[in-house]
C-alpha positions in Angstrom: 17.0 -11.4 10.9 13.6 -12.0 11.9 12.2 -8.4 12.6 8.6 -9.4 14.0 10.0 -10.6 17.2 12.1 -7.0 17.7 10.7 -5.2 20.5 11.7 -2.1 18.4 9.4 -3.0 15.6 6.5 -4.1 18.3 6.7 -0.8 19.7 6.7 1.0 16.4 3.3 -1.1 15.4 1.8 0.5 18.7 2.9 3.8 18.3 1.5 3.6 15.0 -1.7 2.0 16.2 -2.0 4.9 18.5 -1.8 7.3 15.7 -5.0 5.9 14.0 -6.7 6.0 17.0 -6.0 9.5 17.9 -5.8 10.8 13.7 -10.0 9.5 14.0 -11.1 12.2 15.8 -9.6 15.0 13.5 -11.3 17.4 11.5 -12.4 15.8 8.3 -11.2 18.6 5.9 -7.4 17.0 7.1 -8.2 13.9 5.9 -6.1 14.6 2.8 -3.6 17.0 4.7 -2.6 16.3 8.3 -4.1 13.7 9.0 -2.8 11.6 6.1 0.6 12.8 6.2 1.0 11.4 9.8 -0.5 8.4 9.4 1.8 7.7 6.5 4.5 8.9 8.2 3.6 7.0 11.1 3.7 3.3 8.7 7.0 4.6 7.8 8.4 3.8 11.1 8.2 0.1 11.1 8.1 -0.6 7.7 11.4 0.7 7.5 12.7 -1.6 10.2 11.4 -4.5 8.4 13.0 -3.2 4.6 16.4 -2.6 6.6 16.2 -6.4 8.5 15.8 -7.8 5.0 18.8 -6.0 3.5 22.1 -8.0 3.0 24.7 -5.8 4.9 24.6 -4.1 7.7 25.3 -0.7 5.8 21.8 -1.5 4.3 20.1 -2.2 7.2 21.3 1.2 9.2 20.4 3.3 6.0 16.4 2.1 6.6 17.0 2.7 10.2 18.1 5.9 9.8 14.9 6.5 7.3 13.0 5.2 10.1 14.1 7.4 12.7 13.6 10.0 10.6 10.2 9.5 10.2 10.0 9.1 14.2 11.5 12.8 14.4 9.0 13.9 11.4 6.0 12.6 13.4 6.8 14.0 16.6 6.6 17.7 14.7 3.6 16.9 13.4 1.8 15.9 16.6 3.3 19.3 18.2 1.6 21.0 15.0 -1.3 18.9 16.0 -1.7 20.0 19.7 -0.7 23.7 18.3 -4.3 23.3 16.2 -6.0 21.9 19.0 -6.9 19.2 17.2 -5.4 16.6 20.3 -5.7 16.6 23.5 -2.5 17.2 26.1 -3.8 13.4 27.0 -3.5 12.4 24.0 -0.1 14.5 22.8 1.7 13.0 26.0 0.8 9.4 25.2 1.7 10.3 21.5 5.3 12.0 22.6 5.7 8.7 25.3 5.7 6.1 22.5 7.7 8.4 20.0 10.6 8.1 23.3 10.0 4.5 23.6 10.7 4.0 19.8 13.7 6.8 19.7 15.3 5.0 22.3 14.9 1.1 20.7 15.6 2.4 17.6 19.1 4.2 18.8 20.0 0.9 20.4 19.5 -1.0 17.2 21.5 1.3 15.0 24.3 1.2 17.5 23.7 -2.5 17.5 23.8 -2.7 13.6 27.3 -0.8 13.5 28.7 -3.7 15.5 27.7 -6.5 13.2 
């Protein structure tokens, strides 16, 4: 399966584009807390896809999914932790918690999609 033409991996490389844009302007004594926590939880996401699409079975594949929406729910709670620290903007949180839906939603549909095969 060639991943880098799933939308659901193209979106999770912009939702995690959008995380290093917005993880920039954080306070510098997160650097080695918050900040890097949710940018490596934020690589997570479509790495994951990519392991899974190069597994042999399906089972395989939906086990890295399911890592992968994992780390989707994971950095959703840490963007709420975020805005709770006012250390983003609601601009900034809602543009966060859009892509996070976008990427739930793909992902869901490719798990389900998975189980079929």
């Amino acid at each position: 399966m060639n991943y880098i033409k799933l939308e659901v991996w193209l979106e999770a490389r912009k939702l995690t584009s959008l995380v290093y844009d917005i993880t920039k302007t954080f306070p510098k004594e997160e650097l080695y807390s918050l900040t890097s926590q949710i940018r490596r939880c934020a690589i997570s996401i479509p790495s994951n896809i990519a392991e899974g699409c190069g597994r042999q079975t399906s089972k395989d594949t939906i086990h890295f999914l399911h890592i992968s929406r994992g780390s989707l729910y994971e950095l959703e709670t840490q963007f709420y932790l975020a805005l709770d620290q006012k250390y983003i903007s609601e601009d900034d949180f809602n543009a966060i918690i859009t892509q996070t839906e976008t990427c739930k939603k793909l992902l869901n549909g490719f798990i389900n999609y998975c189980k079929k095969l």
